[in-house]
DRENKEVEX-566213 format. One record per residue: residue number from 1; residue in one letter; chain; y, x, z of N, C-alpha, C, CB in turn. Coordinates in pm, whole numbers. Glycine has a CB too. Layout:
<recs>
(NUM,a,A,(Y,X,Z),(Y,X,Z),(Y,X,Z),(Y,X,Z))
...
</recs>
This chain:
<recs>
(1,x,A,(-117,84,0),(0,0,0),(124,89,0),(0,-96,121))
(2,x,A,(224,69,-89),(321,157,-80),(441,40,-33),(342,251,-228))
(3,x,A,(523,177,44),(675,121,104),(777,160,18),(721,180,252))
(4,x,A,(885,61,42),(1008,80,-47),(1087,178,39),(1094,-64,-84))
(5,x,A,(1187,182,13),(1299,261,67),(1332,158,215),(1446,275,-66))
(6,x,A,(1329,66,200),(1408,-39,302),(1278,-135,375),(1536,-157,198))
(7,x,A,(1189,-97,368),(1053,-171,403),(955,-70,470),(979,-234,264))
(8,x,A,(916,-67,601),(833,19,682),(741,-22,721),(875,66,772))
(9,x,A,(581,24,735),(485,-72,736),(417,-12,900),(374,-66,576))
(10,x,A,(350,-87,976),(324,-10,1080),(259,99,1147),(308,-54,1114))
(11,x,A,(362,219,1183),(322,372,1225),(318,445,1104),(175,390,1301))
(12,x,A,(466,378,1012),(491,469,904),(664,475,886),(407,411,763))
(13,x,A,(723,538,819),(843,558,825),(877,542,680),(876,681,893))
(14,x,A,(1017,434,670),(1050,457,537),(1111,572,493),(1118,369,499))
(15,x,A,(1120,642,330),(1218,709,276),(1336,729,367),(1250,647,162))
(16,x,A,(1386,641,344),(1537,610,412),(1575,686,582),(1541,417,432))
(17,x,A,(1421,618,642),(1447,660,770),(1387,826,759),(1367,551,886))
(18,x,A,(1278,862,720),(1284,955,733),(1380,1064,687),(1202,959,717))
(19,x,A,(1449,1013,614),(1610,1084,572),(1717,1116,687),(1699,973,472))
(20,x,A,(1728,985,752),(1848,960,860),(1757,1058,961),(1891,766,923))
(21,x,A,(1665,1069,1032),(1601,1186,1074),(1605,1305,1073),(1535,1189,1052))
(22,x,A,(1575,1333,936),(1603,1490,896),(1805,1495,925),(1538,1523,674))
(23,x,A,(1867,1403,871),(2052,1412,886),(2028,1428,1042),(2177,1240,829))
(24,x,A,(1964,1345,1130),(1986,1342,1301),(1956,1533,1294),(1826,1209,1425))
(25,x,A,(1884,1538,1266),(1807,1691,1297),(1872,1835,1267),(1675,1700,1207))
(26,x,A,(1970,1799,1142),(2093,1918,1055),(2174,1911,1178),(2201,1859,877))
(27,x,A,(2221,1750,1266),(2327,1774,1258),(2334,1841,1418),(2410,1652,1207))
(28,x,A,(2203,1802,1469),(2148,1878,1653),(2191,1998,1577),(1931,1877,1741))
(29,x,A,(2142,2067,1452),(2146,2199,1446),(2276,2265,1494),(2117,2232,1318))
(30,x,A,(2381,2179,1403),(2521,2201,1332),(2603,2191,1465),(2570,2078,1201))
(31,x,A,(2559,2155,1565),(2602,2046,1662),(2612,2218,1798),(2435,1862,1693))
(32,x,A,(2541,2299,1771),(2474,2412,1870),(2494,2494,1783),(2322,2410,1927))
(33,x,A,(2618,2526,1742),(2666,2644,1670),(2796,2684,1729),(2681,2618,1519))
(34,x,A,(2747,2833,1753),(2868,2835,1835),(3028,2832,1777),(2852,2956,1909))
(35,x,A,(3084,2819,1875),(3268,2825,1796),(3344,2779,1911),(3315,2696,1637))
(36,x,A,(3483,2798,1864),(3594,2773,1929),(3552,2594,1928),(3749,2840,1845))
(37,x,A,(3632,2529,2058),(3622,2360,2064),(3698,2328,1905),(3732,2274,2228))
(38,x,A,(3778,2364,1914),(3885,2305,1775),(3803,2330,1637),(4058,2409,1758))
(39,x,A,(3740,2452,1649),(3650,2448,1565),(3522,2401,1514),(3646,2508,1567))
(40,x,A,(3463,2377,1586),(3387,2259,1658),(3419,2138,1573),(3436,2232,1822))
(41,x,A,(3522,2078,1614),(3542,1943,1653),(3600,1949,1537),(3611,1890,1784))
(42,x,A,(3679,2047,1405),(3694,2033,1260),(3590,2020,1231),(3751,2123,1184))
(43,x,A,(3494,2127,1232),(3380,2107,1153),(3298,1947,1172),(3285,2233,1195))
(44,x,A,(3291,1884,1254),(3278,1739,1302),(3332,1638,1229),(3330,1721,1421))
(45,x,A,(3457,1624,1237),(3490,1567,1171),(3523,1618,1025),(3559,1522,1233))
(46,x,A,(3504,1726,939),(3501,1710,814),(3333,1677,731),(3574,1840,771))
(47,x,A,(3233,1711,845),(3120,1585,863),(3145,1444,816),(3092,1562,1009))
(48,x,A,(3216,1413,882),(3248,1240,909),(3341,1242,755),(3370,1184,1102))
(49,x,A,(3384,1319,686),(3461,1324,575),(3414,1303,481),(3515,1411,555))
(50,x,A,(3305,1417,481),(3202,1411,396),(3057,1315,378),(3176,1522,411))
(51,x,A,(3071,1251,495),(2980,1160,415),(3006,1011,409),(2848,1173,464))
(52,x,A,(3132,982,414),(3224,868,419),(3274,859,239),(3370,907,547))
(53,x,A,(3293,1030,206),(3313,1031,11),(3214,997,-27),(3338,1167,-82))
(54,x,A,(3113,1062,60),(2961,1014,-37),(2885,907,-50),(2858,1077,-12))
(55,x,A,(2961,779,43),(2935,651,7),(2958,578,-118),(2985,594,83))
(56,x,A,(2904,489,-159),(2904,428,-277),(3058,348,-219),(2746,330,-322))
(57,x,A,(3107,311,-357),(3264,260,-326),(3279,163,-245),(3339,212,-436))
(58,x,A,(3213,32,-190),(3234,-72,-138),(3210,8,21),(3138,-201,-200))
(59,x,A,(3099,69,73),(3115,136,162),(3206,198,199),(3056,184,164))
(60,x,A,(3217,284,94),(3315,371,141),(3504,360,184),(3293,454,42))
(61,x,A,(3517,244,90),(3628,171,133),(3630,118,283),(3640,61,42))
(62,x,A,(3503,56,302),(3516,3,462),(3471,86,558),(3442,-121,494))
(63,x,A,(3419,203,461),(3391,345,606),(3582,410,640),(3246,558,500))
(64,x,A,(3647,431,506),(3746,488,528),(3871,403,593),(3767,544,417))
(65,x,A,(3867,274,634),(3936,220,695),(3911,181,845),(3955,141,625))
(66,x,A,(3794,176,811),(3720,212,1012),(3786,363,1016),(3466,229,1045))
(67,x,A,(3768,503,1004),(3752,573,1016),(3892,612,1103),(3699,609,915))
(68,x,A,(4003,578,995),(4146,546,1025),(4192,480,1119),(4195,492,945))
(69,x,A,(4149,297,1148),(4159,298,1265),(4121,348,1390),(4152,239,1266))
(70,x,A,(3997,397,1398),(3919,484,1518),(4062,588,1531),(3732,583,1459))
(71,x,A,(4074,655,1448),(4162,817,1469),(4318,742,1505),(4170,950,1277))
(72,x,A,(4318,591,1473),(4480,544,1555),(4504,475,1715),(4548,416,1456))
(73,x,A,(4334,380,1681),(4349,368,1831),(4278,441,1935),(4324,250,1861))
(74,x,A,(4212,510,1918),(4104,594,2017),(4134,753,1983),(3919,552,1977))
(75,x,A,(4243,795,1952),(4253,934,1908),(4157,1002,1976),(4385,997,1928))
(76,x,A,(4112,1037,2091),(4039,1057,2237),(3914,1068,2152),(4045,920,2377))
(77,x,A,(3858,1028,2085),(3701,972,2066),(3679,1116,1932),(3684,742,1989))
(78,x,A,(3564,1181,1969),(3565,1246,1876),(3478,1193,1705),(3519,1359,1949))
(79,x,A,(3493,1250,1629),(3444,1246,1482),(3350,1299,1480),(3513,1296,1383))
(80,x,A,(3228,1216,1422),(3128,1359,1399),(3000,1236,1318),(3055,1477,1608))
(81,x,A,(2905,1258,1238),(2799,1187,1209),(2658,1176,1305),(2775,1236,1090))
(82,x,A,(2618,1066,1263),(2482,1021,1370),(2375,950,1301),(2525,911,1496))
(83,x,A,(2292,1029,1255),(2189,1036,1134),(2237,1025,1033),(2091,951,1125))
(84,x,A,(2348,1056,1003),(2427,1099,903),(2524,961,855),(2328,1165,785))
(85,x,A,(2597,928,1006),(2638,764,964),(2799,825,995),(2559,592,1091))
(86,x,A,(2926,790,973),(3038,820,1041),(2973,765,1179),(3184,751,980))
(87,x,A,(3050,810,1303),(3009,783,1442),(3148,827,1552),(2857,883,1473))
(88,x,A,(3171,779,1666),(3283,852,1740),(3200,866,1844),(3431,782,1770))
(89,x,A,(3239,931,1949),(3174,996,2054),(3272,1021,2176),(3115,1126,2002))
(90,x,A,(3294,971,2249),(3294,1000,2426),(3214,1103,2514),(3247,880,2492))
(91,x,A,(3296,1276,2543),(3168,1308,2622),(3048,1346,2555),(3131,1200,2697))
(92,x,A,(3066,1351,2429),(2918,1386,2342),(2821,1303,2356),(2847,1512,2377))
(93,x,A,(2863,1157,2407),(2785,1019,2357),(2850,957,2287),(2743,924,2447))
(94,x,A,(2814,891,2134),(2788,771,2056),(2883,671,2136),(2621,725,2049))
(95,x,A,(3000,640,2092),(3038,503,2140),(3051,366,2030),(3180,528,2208))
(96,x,A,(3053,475,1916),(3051,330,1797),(3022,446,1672),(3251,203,1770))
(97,x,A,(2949,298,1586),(2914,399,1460),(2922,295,1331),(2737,481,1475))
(98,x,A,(2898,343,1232),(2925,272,1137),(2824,307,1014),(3065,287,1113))
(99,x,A,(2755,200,1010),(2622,238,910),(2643,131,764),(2440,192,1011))
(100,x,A,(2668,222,675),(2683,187,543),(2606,84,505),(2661,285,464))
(101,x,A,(2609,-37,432),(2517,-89,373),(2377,-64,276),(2579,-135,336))
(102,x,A,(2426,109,230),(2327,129,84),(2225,200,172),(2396,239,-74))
(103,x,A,(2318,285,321),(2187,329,397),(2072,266,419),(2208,353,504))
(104,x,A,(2014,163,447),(1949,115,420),(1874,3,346),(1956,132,465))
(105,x,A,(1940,-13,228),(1957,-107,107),(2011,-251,202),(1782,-130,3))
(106,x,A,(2068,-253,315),(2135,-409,358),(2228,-435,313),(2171,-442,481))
(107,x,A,(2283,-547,277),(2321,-651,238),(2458,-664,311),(2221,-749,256))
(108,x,A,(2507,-604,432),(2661,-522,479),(2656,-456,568),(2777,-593,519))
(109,x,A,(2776,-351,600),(2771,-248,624),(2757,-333,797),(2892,-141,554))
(110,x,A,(2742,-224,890),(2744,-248,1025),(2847,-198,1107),(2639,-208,1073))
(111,x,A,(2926,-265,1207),(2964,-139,1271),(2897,-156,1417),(3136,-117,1274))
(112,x,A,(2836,-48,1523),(2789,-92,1575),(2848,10,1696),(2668,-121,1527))
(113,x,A,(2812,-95,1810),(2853,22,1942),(2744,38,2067),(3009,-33,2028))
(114,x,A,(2732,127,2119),(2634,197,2181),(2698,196,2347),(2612,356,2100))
(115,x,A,(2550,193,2455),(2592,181,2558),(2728,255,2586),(2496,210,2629))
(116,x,A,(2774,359,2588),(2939,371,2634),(3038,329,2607),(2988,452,2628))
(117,x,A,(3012,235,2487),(3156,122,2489),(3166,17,2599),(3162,22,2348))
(118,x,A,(3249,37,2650),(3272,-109,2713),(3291,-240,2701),(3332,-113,2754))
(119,x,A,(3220,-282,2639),(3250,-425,2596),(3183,-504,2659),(3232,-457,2469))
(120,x,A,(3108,-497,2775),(3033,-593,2873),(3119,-707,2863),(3016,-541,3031))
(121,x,A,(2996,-795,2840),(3105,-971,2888),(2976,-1027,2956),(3182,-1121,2711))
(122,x,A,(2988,-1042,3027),(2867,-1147,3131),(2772,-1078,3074),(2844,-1342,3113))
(123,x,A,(2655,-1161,3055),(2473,-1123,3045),(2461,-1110,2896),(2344,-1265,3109))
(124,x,A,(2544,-1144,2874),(2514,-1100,2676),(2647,-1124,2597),(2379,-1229,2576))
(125,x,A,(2635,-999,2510),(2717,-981,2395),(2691,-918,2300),(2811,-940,2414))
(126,x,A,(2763,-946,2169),(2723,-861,2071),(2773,-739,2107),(2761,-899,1943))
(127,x,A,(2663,-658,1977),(2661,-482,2014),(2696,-421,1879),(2491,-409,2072))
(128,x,A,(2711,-482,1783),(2718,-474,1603),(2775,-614,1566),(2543,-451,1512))
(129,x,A,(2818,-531,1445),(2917,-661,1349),(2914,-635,1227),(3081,-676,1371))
(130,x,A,(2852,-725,1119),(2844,-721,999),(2993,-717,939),(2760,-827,959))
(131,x,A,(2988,-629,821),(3127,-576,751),(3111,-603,603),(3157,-405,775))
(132,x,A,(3150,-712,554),(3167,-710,415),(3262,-705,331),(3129,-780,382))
(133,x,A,(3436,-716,374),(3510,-633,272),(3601,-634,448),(3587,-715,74))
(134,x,A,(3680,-587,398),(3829,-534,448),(3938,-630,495),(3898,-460,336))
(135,x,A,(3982,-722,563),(4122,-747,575),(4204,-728,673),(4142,-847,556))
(136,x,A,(4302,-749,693),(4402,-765,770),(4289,-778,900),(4515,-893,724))
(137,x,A,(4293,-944,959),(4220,-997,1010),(4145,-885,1061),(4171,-1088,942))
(138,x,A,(4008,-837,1009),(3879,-801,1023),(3955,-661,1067),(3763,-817,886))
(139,x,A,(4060,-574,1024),(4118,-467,1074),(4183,-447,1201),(4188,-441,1000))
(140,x,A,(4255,-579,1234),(4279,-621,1374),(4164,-649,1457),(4358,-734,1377))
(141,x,A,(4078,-701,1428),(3940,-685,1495),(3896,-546,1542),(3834,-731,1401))
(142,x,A,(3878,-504,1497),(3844,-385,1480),(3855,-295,1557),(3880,-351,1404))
(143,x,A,(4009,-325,1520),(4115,-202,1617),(4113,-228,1793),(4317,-226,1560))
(144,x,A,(4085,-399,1831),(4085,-461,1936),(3943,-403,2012),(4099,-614,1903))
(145,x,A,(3801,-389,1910),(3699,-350,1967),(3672,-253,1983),(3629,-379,1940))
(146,x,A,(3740,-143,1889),(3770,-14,1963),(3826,41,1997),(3758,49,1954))
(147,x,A,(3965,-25,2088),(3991,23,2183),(3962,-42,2307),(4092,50,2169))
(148,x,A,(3910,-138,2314),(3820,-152,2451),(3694,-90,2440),(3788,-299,2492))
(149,x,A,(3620,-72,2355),(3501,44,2357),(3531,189,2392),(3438,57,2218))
(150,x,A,(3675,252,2340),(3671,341,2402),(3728,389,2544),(3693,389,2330))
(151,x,A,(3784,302,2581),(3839,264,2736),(3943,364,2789),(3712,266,2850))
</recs>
């Protein structure tokens, strides 16, 4: 039985994922190299540069406008990729990330946030938000959820 790119069958790994794997694995490398912090934290974010161009255009339009707001309201939060997704980071934890649609052939992009955002509301809340184009609106959103995620 063969798997697609976007279809994993059980105690097997798709294409795809085993890709975002090997990206998790470059970037532990890339991540434990030594350098100055500033240097560091360029090389990080021209990461997050580079694979925000290398999205297909509809992505990449809504990677590069997340990306922008993150760096206006959370300046604080660093840049860097997370299995090779744009991602910001608190402390060298994941507080929100943003996973392209073609990454895994879905249907829209995600943005998603990880235990160190703060966004607790009672016993349940969302943790991700489907992204299918850009507006105003959806940019003010945005900007509202991450800056209470990054606190």
């Amino acid at each position: 039985m063969s798997t697609s790119s976007t279809q994993s069958t059980e105690g097997t790994f798709t294409a795809a994922e085993r890709a975002a794997m090997k990206e998790r694995a470059a970037e532990l490398k890339a991540q434990s190299v030594r350098g100055g912090k500033a240097t560091k934290a360029a090389q990080l974010e021209a990461a997050v540069v580079a694979a925000i161009a290398a999205m297909p255009d509809g992505d990449r339009a809504i990677a590069e406008r997340v990306h922008a707001i993150v760096q206006e309201v959370a300046p604080h939060l660093t840049p860097r990729t997370w299995y090779g997704m744009p991602a910001y980071a608190r402390d060298g934890k994941v507080v929100c990330f943003l996973k392209p649609a073609d990454k895994f052939g879905s249907r829209y992009a995600t943005l998603g946030f990880e235990d160190p955002a703060a966004l607790d509301d009672g016993a349940m809340w969302p943790t991700s938000y489907a992204l299918t184009w850009m507006t105003e609106e959806v940019a003010a959103t945005i900007a509202g959820l991450v800056r209470r995620a990054a606190g």
